[in-house]
py3Dmol code that shows the C-alpha trace and the ligand (Angstrom):
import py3Dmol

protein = """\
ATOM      1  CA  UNK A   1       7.522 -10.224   9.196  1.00  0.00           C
ATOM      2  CA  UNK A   2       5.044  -8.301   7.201  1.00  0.00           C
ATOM      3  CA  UNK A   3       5.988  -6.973   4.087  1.00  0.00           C
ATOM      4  CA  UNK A   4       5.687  -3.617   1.890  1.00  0.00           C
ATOM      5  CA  UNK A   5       5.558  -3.248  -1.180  1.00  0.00           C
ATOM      6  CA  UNK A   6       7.125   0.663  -2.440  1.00  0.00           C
ATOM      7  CA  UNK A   7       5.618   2.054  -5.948  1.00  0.00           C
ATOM      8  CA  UNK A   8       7.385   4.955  -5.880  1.00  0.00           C
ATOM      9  CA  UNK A   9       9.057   6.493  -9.083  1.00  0.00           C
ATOM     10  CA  UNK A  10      11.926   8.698  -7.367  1.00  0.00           C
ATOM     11  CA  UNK A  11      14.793   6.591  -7.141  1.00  0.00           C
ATOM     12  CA  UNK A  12      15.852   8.560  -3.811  1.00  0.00           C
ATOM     13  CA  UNK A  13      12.573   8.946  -1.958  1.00  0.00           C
ATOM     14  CA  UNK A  14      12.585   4.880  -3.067  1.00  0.00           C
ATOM     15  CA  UNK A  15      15.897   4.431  -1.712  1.00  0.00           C
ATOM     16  CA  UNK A  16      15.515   6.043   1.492  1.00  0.00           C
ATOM     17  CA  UNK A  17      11.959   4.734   2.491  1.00  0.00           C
ATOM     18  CA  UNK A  18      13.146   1.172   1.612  1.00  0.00           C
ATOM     19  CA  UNK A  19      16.039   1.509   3.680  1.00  0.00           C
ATOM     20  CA  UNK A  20      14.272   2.792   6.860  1.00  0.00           C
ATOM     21  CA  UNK A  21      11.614   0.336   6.713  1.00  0.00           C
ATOM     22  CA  UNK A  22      13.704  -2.461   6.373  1.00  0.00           C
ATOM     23  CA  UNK A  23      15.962  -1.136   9.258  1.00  0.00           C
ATOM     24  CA  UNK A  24      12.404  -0.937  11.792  1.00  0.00           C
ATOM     25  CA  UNK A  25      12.400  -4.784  10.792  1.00  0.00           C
ATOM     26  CA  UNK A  26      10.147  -4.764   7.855  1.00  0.00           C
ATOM     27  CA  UNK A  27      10.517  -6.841   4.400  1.00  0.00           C
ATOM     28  CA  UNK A  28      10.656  -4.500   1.669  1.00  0.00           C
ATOM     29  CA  UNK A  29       9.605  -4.768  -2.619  1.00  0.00           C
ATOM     30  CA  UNK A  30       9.981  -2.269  -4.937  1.00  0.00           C
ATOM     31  CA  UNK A  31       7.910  -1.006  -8.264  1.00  0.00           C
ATOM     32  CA  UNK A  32       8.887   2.069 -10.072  1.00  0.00           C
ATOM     33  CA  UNK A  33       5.796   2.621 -11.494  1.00  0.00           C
ATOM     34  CA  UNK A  34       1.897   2.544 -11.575  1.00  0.00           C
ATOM     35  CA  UNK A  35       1.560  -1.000 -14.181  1.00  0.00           C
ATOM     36  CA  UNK A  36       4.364  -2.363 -11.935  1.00  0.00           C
ATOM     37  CA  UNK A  37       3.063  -2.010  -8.316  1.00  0.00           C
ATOM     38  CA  UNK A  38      -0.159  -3.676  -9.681  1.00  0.00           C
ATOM     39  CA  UNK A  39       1.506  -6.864 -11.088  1.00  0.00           C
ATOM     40  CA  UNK A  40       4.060  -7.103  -7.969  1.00  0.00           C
ATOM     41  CA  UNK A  41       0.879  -6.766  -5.359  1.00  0.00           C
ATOM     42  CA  UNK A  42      -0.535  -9.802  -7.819  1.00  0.00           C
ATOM     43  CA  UNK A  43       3.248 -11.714  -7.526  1.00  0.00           C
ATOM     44  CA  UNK A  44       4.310 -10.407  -3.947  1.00  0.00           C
ATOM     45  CA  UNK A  45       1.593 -10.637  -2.183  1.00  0.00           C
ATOM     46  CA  UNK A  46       2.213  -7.872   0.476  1.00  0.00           C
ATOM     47  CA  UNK A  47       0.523  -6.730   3.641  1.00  0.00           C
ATOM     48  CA  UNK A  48       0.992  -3.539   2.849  1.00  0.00           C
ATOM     49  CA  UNK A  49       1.288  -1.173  -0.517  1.00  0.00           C
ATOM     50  CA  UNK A  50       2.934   2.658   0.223  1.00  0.00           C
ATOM     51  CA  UNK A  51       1.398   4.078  -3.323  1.00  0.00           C
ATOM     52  CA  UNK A  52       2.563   7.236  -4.734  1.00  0.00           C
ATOM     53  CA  UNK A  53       0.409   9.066  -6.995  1.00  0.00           C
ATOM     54  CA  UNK A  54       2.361  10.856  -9.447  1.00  0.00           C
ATOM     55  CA  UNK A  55       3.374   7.882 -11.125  1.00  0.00           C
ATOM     56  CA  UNK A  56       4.484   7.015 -15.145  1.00  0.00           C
ATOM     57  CA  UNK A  57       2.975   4.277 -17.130  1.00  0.00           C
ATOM     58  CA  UNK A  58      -0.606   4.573 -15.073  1.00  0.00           C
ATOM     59  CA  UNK A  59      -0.668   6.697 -12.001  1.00  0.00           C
ATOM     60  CA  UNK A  60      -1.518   5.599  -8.313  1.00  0.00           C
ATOM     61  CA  UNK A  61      -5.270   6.437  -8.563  1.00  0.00           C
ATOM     62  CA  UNK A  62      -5.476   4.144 -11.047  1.00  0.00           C
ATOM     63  CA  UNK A  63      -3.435   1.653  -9.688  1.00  0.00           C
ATOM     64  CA  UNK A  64      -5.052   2.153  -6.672  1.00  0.00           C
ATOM     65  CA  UNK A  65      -8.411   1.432  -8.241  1.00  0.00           C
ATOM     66  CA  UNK A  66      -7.303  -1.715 -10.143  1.00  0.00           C
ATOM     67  CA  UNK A  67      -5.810  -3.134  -7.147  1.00  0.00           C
ATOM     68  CA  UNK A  68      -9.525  -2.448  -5.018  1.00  0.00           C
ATOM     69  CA  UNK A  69     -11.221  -3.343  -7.834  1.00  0.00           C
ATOM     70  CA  UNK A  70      -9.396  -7.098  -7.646  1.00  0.00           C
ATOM     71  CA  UNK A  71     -10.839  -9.352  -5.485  1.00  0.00           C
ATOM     72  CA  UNK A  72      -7.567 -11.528  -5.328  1.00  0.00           C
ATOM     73  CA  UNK A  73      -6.114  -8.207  -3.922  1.00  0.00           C
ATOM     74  CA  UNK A  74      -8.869  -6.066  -2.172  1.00  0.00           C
ATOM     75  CA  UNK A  75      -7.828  -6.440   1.266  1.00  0.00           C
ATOM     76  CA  UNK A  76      -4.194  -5.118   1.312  1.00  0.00           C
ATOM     77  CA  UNK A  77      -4.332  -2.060   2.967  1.00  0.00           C
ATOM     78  CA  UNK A  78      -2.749   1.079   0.698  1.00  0.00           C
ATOM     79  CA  UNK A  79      -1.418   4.175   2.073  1.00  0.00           C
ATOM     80  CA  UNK A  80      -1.708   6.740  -0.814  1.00  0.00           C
ATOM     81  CA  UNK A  81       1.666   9.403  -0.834  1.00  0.00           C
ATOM     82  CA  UNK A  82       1.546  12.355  -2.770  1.00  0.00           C
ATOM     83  CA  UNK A  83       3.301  15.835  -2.482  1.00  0.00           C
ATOM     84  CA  UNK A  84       0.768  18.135  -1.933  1.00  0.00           C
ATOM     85  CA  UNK A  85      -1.221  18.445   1.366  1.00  0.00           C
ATOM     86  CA  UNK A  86      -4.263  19.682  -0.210  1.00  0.00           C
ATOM     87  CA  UNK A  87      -7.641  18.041   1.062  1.00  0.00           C
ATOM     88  CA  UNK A  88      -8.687  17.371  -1.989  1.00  0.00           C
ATOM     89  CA  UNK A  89      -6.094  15.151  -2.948  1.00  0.00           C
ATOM     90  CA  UNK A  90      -6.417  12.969   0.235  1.00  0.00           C
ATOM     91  CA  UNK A  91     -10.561  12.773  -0.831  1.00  0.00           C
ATOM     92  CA  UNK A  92      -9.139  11.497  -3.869  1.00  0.00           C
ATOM     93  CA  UNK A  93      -6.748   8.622  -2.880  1.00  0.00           C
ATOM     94  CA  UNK A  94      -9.559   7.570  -0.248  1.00  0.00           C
ATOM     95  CA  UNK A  95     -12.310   7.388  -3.174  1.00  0.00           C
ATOM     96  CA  UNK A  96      -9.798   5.871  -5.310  1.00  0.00           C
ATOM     97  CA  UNK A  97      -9.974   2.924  -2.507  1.00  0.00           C
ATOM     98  CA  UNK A  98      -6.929   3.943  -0.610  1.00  0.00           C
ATOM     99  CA  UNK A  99      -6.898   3.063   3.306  1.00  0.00           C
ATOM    100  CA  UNK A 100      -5.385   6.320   4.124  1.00  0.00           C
ATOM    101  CA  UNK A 101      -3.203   8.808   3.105  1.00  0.00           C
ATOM    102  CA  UNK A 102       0.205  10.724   3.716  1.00  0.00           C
ATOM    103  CA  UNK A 103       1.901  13.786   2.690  1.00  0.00           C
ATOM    104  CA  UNK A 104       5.484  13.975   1.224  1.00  0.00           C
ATOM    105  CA  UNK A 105       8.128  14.182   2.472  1.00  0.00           C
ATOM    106  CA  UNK A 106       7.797  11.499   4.603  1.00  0.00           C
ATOM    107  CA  UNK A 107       7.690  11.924   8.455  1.00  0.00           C
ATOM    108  CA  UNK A 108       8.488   8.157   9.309  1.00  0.00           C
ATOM    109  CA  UNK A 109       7.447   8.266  12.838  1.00  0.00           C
ATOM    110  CA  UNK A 110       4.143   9.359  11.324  1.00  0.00           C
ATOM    111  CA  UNK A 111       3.918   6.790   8.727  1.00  0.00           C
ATOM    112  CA  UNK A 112       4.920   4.020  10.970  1.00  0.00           C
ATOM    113  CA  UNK A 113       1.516   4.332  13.041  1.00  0.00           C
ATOM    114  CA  UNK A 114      -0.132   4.813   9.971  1.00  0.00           C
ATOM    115  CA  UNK A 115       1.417   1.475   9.060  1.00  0.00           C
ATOM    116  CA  UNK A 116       1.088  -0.300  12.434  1.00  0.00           C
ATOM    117  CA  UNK A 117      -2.580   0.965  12.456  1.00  0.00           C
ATOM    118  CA  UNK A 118      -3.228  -0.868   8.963  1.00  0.00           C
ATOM    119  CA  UNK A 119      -1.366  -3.886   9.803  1.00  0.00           C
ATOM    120  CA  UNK A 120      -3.269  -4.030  13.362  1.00  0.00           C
ATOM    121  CA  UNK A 121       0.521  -4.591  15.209  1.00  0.00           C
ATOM    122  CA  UNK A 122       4.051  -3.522  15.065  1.00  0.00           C
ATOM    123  CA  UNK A 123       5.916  -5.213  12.884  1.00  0.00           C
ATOM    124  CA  UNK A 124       8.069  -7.352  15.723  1.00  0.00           C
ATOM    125  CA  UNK A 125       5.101  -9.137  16.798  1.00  0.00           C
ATOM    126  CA  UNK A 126       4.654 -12.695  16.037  1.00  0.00           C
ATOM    127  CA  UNK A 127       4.758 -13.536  12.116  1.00  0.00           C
ATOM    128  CA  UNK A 128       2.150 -12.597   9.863  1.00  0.00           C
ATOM    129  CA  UNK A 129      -0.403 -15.073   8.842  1.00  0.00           C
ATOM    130  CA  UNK A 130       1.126 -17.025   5.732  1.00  0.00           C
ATOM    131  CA  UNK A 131      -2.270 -15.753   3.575  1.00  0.00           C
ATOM    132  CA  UNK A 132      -5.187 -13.343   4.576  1.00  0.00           C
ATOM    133  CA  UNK A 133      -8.817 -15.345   4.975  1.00  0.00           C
ATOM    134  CA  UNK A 134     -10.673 -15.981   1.722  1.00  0.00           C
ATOM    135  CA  UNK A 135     -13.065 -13.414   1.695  1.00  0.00           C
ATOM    136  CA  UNK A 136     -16.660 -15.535   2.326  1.00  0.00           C
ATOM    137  CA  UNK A 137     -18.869 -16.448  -0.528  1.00  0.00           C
ATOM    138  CA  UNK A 138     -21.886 -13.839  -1.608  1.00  0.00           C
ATOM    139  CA  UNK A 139     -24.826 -14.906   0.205  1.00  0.00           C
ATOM    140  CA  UNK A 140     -26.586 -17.361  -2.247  1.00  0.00           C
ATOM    141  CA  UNK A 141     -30.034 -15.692  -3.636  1.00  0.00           C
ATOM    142  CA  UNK A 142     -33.249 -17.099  -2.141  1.00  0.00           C
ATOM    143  CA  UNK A 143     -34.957 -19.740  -4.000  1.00  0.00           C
TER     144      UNK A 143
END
"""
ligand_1 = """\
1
MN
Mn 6.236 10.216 -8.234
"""
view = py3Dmol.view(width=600, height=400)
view.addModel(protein, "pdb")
view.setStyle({"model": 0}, {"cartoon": {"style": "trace"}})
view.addModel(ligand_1, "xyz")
view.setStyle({"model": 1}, {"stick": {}})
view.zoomTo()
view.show()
């Protein structure tokens, strides 16, 4: 069952995502803001981080960019959220390191396929691998 970790500030737009995720069959964490979703995608280990962007404490660029910049946590895919449709904030998210990018308020049938894109299958399929691949070694320099 994969799991997705929320860092979302708005208790409701928490609430509700949370709740309709976890009804399609998804297991669902929570972090209310930017310095949170980075420690819980270090402690929860997700397959999947929905980021907002307009976030206290340090805001989902940022966190964004931590979280790429972390080996440990690289690979899990992020779906940067933010309220405005502007083209210039989905450039931002995706140079930030974010796998893609939605537009609030949330059209779940949308966001699902976004999901089930990232995750490479729906989330009833057969159970997630227990822990991604390392990711292989640098190539050692020539001697
Ligand atoms: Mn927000």
């Amino acid at each position: 069952m994969a799991k997705i970790l929320i860092v979302e500030d708005n208790e409701m737009n928490r609430d509700m995502l949370s709740r309709r995720l976890e009804r399609r069959g998804f297991t669902t964490v929570i972090a209310v803001d930017g310095g949170a979703g980075v420690a819980k995608a270090r402690t929860e280990a997700p397959d999947l981080i929905l980021m907002d962007m307009s976030l206290p404490v340090i805001d989902g660029w940022e966190a964004s960019r931590q979280i790429k910049a972390d080996p440990a946590l690289a690979a899990i895919p992020i779906i940067a959220l933010t309220a405005h449709a502007m083209t210039s904030d989905r450039d931002k998210a995706l140079k930030a390191g974010c796998n893609d990018y939605d537009t609030k308020p949330v059209d779940l049938p949308r966001l699902l396929g976004k999901i089930e894109a990232l995750l490479g299958k729906p989330p009833s399929a057969s159970p997630a691998p227990a822990t991604p691949p390392a990711s292989p070694a640098p190539p050692a320099p020539a001697s």
